[in-house]
C-alpha positions in Angstrom: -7.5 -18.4 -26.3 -9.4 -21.2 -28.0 -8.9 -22.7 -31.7 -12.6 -23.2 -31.8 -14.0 -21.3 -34.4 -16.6 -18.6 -33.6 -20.3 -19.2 -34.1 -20.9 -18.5 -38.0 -17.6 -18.1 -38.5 -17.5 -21.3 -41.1 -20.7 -20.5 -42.6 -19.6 -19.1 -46.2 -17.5 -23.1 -46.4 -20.3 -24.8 -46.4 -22.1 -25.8 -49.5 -25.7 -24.2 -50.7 -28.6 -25.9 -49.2 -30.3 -28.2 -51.8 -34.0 -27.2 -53.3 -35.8 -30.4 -52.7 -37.6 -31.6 -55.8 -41.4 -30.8 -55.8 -42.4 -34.6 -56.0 -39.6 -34.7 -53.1 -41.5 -32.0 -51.1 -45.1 -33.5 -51.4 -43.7 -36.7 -50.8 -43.1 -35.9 -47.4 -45.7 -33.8 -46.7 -48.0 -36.4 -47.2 -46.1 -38.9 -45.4 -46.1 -36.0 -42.0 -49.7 -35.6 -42.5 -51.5 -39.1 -43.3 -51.2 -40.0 -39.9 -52.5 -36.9 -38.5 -55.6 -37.0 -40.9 -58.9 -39.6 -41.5 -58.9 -41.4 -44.5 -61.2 -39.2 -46.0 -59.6 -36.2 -45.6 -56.3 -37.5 -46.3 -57.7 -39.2 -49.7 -58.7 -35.2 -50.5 -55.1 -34.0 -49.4 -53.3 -36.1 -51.7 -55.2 -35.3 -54.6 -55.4 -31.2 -53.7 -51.5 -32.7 -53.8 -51.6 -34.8 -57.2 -53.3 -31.3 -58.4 -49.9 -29.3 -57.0 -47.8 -31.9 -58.8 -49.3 -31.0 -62.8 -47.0 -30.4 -65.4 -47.0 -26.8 -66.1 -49.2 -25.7 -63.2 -49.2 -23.8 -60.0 -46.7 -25.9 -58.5 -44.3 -25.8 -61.0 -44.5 -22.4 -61.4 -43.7 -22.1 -57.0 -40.5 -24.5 -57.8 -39.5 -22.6 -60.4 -39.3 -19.4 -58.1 -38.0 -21.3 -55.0 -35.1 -22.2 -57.3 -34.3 -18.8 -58.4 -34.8 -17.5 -54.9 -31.7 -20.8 -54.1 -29.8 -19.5 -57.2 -29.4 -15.6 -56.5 -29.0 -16.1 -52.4 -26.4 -17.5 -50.5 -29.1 -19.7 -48.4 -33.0 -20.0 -49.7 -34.1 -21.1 -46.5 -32.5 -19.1 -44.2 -35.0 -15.5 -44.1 -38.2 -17.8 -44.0 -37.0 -20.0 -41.4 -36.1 -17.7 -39.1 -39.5 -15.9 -40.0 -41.5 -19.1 -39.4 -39.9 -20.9 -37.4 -39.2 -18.3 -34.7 -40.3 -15.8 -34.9 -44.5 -16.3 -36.1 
């Protein structure tokens, strides 16, 4: 029999996936998308971005929730990316 541990079976060792930052997230959204967008309409993304990135705004209020969500589950990610990423 192998010592090799079972798929999953070291999953509740590892540490909690980080919450990137919301000026973390934008950042590198708008550095996947500027290439894939004209000037013009990337000039219009990154200020619908800027918008996202107010102080007490809609944004902040997402982040907020993401880090509950990261605080009271044992991964954050985990149900949407198997959701997204998968299965839509």
């Amino acid at each position: 029999m192998s010592d090799q541990p079972k798929t999953f079976e070291l999953d509740a060792t590892l540490p909690p996936l980080p919450v990137p930052t919301l000026q973390e997230t934008c950042d590198r959204y708008l550095a996947g998308v500027e290439l894939l967008l004209s000037a013009d309409e990337f000039a219009n993304t990154k200020e619908n971005v800027e918008e996202l990135l107010t102080p007490g705004g809609v944004g902040a209020k997402l982040q907020e929730l993401l880090e509950v969500r990261a605080a009271t589950s044992d991964n954050w990610l985990s149900g949407w990316w198997e959701k997204y990423a998968y299965l839509a």
